[in-house]
VEXDREN-2710 file (C-alpha; in Angstrom, 1 decimal):
% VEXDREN-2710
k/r/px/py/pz
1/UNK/-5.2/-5.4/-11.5
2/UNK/-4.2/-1.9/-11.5
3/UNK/-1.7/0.0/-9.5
4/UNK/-1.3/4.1/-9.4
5/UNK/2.6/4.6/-9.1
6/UNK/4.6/7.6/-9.4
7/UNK/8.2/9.0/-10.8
8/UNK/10.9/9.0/-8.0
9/UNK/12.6/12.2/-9.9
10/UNK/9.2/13.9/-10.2
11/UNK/6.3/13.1/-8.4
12/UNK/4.1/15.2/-10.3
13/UNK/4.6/12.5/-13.0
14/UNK/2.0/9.6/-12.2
15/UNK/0.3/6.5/-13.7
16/UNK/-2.1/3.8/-13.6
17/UNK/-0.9/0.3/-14.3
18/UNK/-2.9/-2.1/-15.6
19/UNK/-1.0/-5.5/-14.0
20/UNK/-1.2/-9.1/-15.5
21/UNK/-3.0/-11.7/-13.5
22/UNK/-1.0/-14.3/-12.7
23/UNK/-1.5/-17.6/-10.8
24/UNK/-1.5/-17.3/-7.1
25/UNK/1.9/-18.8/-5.7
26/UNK/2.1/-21.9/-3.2
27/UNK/1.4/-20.9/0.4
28/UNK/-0.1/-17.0/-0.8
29/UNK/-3.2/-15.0/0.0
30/UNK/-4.7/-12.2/-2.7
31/UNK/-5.8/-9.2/-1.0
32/UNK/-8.4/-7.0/-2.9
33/UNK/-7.6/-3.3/-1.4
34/UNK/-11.1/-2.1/-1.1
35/UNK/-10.6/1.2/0.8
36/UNK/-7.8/3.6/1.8
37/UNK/-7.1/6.9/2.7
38/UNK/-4.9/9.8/0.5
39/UNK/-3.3/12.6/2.9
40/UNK/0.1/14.5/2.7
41/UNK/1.3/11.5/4.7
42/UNK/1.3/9.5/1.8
43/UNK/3.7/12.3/0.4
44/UNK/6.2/11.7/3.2
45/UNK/5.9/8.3/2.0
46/UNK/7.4/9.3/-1.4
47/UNK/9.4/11.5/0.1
48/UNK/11.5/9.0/2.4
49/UNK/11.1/6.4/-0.1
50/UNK/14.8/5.9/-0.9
51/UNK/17.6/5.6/1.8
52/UNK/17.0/4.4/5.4
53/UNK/13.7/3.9/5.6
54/UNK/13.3/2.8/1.6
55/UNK/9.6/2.6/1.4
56/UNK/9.4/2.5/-2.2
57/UNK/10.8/-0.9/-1.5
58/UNK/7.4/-2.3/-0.1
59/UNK/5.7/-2.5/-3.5
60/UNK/8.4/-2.7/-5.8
61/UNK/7.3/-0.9/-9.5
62/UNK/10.7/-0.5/-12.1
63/UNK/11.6/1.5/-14.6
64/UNK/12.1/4.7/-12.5
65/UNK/8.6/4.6/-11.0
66/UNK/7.4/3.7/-7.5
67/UNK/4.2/3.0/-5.9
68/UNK/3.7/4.7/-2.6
69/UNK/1.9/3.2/-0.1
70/UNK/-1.0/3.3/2.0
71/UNK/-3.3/2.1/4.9
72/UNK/-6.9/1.0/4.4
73/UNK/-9.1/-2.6/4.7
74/UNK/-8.9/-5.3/1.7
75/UNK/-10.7/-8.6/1.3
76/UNK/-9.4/-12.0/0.6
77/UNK/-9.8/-12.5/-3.0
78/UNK/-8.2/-15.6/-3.4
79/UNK/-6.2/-18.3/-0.7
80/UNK/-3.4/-20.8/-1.1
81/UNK/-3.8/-21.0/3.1
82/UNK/-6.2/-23.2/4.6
83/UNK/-6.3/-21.2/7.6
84/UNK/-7.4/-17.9/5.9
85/UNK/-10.7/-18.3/4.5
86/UNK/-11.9/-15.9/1.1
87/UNK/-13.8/-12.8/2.6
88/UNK/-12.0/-12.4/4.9
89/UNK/-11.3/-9.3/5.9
90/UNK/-8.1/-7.2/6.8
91/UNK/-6.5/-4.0/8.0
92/UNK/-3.0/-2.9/6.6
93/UNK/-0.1/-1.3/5.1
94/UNK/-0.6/-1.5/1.0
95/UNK/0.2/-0.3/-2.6
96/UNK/-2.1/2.6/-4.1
97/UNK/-3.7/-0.3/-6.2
98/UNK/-6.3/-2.4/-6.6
99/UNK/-4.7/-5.9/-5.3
100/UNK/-1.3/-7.7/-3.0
101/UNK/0.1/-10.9/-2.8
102/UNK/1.2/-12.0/0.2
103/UNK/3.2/-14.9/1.9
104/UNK/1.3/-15.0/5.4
105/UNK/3.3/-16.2/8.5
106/UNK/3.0/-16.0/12.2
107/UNK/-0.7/-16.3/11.6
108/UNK/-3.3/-16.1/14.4
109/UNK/-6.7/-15.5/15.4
110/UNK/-5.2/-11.7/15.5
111/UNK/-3.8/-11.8/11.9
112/UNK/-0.8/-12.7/10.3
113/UNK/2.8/-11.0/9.2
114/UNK/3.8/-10.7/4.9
115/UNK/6.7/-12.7/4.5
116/UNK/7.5/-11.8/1.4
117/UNK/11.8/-11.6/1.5
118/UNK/11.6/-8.2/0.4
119/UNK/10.1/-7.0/3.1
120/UNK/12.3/-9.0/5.8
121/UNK/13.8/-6.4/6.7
122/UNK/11.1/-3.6/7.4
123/UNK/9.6/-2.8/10.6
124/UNK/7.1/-5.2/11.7
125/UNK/4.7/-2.7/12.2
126/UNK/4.3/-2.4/8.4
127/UNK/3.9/-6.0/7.3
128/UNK/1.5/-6.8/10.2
129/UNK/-2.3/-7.7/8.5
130/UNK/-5.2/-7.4/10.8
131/UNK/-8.2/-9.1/11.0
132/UNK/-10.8/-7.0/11.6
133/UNK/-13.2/-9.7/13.4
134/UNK/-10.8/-9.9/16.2
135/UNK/-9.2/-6.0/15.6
136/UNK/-9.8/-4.5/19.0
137/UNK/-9.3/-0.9/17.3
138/UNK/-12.1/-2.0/14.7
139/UNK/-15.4/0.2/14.0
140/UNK/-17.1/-1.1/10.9
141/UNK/-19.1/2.4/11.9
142/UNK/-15.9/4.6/11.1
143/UNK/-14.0/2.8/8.5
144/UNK/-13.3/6.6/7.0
145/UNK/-12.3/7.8/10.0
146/UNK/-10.0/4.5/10.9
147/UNK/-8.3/4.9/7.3
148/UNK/-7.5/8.4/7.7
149/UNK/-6.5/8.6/11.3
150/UNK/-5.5/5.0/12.8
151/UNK/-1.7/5.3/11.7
152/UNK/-1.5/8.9/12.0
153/UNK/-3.5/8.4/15.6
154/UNK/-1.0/6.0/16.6
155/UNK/2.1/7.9/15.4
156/UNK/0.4/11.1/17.4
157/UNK/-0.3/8.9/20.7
158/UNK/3.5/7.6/20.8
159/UNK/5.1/11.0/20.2
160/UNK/2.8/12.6/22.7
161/UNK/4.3/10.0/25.5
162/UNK/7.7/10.4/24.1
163/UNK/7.4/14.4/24.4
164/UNK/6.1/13.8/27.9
165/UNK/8.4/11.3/28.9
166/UNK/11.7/14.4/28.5
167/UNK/13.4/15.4/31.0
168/UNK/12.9/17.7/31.6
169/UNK/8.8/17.2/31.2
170/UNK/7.7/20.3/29.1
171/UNK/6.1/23.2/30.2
172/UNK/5.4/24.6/26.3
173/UNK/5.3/22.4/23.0
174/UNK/5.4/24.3/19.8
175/UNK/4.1/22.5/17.1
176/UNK/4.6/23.5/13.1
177/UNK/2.5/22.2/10.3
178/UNK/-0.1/22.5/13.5
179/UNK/-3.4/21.8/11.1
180/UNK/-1.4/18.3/9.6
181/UNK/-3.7/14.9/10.7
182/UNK/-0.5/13.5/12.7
183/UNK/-0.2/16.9/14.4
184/UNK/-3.7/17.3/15.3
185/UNK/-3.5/13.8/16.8
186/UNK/-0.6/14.3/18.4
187/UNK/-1.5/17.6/20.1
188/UNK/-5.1/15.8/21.0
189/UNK/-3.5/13.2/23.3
190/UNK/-1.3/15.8/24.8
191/UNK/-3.6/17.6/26.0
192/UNK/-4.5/14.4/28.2
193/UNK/-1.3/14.2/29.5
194/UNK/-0.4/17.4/30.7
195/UNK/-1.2/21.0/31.1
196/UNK/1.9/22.1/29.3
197/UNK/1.1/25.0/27.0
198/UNK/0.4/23.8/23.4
199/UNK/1.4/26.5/20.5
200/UNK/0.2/25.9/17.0
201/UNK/2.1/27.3/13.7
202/UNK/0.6/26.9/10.9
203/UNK/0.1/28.8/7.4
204/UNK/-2.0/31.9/7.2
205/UNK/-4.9/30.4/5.0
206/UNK/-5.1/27.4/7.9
207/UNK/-4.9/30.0/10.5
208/UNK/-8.9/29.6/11.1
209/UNK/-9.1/26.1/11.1
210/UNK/-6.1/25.7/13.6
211/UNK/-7.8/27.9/16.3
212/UNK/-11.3/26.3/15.2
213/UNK/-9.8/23.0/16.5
214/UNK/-9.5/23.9/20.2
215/UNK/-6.4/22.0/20.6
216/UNK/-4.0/25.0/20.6
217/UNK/-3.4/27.2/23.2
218/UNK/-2.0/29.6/21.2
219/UNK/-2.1/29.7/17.2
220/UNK/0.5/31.8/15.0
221/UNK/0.7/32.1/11.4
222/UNK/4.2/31.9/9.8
223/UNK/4.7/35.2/9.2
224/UNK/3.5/35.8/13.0
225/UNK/6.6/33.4/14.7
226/UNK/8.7/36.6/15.4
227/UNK/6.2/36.9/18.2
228/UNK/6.5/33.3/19.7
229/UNK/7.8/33.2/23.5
230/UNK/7.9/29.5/25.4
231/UNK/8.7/29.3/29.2
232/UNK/11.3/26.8/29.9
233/UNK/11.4/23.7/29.6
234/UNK/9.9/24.2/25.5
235/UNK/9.9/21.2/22.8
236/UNK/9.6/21.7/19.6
237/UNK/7.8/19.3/17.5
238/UNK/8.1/19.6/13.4
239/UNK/5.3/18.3/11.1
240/UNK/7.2/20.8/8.6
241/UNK/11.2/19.7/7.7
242/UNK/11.4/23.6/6.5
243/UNK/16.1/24.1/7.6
244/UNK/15.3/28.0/7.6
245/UNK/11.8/28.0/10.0
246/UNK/13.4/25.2/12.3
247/UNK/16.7/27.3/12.6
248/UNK/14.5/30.5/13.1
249/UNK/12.3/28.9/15.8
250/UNK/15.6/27.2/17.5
251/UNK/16.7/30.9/17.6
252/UNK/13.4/32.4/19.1
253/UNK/13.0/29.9/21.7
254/UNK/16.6/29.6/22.8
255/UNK/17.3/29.3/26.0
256/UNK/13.8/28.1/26.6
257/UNK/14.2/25.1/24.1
258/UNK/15.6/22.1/25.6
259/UNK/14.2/19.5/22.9
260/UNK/13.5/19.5/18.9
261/UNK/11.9/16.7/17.4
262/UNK/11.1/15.8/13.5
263/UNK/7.6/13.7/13.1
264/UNK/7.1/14.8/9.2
265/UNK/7.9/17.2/6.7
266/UNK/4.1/18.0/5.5
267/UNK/7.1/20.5/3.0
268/UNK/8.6/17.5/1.2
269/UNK/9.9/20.0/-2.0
270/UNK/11.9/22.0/0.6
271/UNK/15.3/20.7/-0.1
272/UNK/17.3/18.4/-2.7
273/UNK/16.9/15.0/-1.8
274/UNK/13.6/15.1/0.2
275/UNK/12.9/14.7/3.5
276/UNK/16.0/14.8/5.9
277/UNK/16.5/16.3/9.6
278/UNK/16.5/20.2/9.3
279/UNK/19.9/21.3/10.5
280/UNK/20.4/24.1/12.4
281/UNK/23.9/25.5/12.8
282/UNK/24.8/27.2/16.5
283/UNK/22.2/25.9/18.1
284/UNK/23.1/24.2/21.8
285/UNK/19.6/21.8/20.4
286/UNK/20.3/19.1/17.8
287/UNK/16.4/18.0/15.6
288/UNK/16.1/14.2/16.2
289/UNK/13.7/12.3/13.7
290/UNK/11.2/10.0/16.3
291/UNK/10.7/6.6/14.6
292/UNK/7.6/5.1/16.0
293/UNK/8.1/1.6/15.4
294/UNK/10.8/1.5/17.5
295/UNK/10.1/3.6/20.1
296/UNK/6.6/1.9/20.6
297/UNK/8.3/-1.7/20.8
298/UNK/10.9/0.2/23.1
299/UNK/7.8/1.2/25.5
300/UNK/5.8/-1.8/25.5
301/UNK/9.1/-3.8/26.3
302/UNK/9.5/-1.5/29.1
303/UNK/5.9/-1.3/30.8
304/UNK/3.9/-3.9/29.2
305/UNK/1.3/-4.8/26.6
306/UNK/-1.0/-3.1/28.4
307/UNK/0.4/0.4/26.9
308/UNK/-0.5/-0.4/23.7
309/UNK/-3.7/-1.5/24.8
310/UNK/-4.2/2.0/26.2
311/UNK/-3.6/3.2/22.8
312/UNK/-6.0/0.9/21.0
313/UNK/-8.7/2.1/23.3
314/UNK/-8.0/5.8/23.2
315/UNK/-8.1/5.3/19.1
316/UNK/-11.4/3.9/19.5
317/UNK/-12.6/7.0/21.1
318/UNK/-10.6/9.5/18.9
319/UNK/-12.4/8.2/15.6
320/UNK/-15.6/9.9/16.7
321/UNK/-13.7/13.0/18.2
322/UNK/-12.1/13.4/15.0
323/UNK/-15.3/14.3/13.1
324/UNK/-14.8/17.8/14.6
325/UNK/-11.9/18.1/13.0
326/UNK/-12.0/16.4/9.2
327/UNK/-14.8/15.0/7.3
328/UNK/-14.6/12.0/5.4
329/UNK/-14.9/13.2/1.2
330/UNK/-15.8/9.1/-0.6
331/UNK/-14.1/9.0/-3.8
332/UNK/-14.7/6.5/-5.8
333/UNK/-12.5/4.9/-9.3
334/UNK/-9.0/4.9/-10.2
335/UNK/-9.5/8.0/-12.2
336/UNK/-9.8/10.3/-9.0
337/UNK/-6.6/8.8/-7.6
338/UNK/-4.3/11.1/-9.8
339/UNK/-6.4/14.0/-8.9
340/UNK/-6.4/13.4/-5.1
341/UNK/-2.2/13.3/-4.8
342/UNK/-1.6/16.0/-7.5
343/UNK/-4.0/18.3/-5.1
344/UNK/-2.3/16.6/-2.3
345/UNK/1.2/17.7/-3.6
346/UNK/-0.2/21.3/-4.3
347/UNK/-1.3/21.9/-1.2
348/UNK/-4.6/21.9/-2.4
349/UNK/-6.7/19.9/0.1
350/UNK/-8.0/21.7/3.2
351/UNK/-7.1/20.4/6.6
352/UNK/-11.2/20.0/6.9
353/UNK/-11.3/17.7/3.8
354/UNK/-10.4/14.0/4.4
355/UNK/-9.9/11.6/1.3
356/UNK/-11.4/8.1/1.2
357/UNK/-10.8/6.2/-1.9
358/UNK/-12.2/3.0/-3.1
359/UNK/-11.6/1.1/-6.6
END
């Protein structure tokens, strides 16, 4: 069994762990990880992996090392669960690694939950295990597409109704990091909400691309933000975490801005520490970090499963849209893993180019 992990100080430093097999515990399901997806999300992963939201806790690894996670399909390999037959097949939240134990509870025709006590604690969305012959959001078609985009979809859907649910309701919503998968996402399902103006920042090498998408009204280049004007009410929505462009933008957009909200930091290596809400001094706005999990359960609590029904379907339809936006690039070994996150940490992987990794 193998498992790619990398250094918490330095996640340039990597490895691949060759992991004993061991005898399947009482009451557990193996889980071969057959396919996943490698983006800069991955990174934010890393990133946020100690404090708060501790992901390098999922998959624990020692000696200084962790092993980010990941969302892809994976196969029952082995069952100590008479209700979860070998072959089976399943949608989740893994290790970058060729296998996972879990303790399955709450099971149903749907799926079940990891119960492993380490993980007690996390959000449900991130133990939940589907299966995929009763996942409404399934396409064995678009597998590619569905490890690439169905988190990052779902993160984009949510934060496009929570932008659209401020009050005031926007008129403009500047995005940064504009060409990131969560931000292209997010800006698609915006657009089907409202007719508020959507402005696109981005580097000057993704300039092209950005404006190639269609989703922007209006697309800027860094160097290009002294020019950026919002009508009242404006939101500004970060895929970035840069302190000096969020204060700058804050600045240009004040009094327009009435709301500034941090989704990612595609620039992890910004600041000591990693990822952490950009802070502006003297500005009237204060960045808030949206945490899906909870604002979804928020939501659904309030108006019904019928919401996130809504959001399963429009998924469905996205995974063809998104072809115009990223293609699928199949990797395949545990060699190429290394490769993929140190280009992925460079900024070496264009916003077209979509990596799909099997074992």
């Amino acid at each position: 069994m193998l498992e790619f992990q990398v250094s918490k100080d330095d996640f340039a430093e990597t490895r691949v762990v060759e992991k004993p097999v061991t005898a399947l515990a009482e009451n557990a399901v193996r889980l071969r990880i057959e396919v996943f997806a490698l983006t800069s999300n991955n990174i934010t992963y890393a990133s946020m992996g100690g404090g708060e939201l501790g992901y390098w806790d999922f998959f624990p690894a020692g000696d200084g090392f962790g092993c980010p996670p990941c969302w892809g399909f994976a196969m029952v390999e082995a069952s100590n669960v008479a209700k979860i037959a070998v072959g089976a097949r399943v949608y989740g939240y893994f290790p970058i690694g060729t296998h996972l134990d879990v303790l399955p509870a709450k099971l149903s025709a749907a799926g079940f939950f990891d119960a492993a006590p380490h993980r007690k604690s996390k959000s449900a969305v991130y133990n939940q295990y589907l299966f995929t012959a009763a996942d409404p959001a399934y396409d064995e078609e678009r597998e590619a597409e569905q490890c690439l985009f169905r988190p990052l979809y779902a993160t984009g859907w949510w934060a496009a109704d929570f932008i659209q649910h401020s009050d005031p309701a926007p008129g403009c919503v500047v995005f940064s990091s504009a060409s990131a998968k969560t931000a292209l996402a997010t800006a698609h399902q915006f657009k089907r909400l409202s007719t508020a103006k959507l402005v696109g920042l981005t580097s000057a090498r993704n300039e092209e691309y950005v404006r190639g998408t269609g989703l922007y009204d209006q697309v800027l280049a860094y160097e290009a933000i002294e020019d950026l004007r919002a009508e009242a009410p404006a939101v500004f929505v970060d895929f970035l975490g840069r302190d000096a462009l969020t204060a700058r933008i804050h600045q240009l957009l004040k009094p327009s801005l009435s709301r500034s909200v941090m989704i990612g930091a595609t620039d992890w290596g910004a600041k000591e520490g990693g990822i952490q809400i950009p802070v502006v001094d003297g500005s009237e706005v204060t960045p808030e970090f949206f945490f899906v999990p909870a604002y979804a359960s928020s939501r659904i609590k309030q108006d019904g499963e019928a919401l996130q029904g809504g959001m399963l379907c429009d998924m469905r339809e996205f995974y063809g849209a998104s072809g115009k936006l990223v293609t699928p690039v199949r990797l395949h070994g545990a060699d190429v893993v290394g490769d993929s996150w140190r280009r992925l940490l460079q900024g070496e992987v264009s916003p077209q180019e979509g990596l799909v990794h099997s074992w």
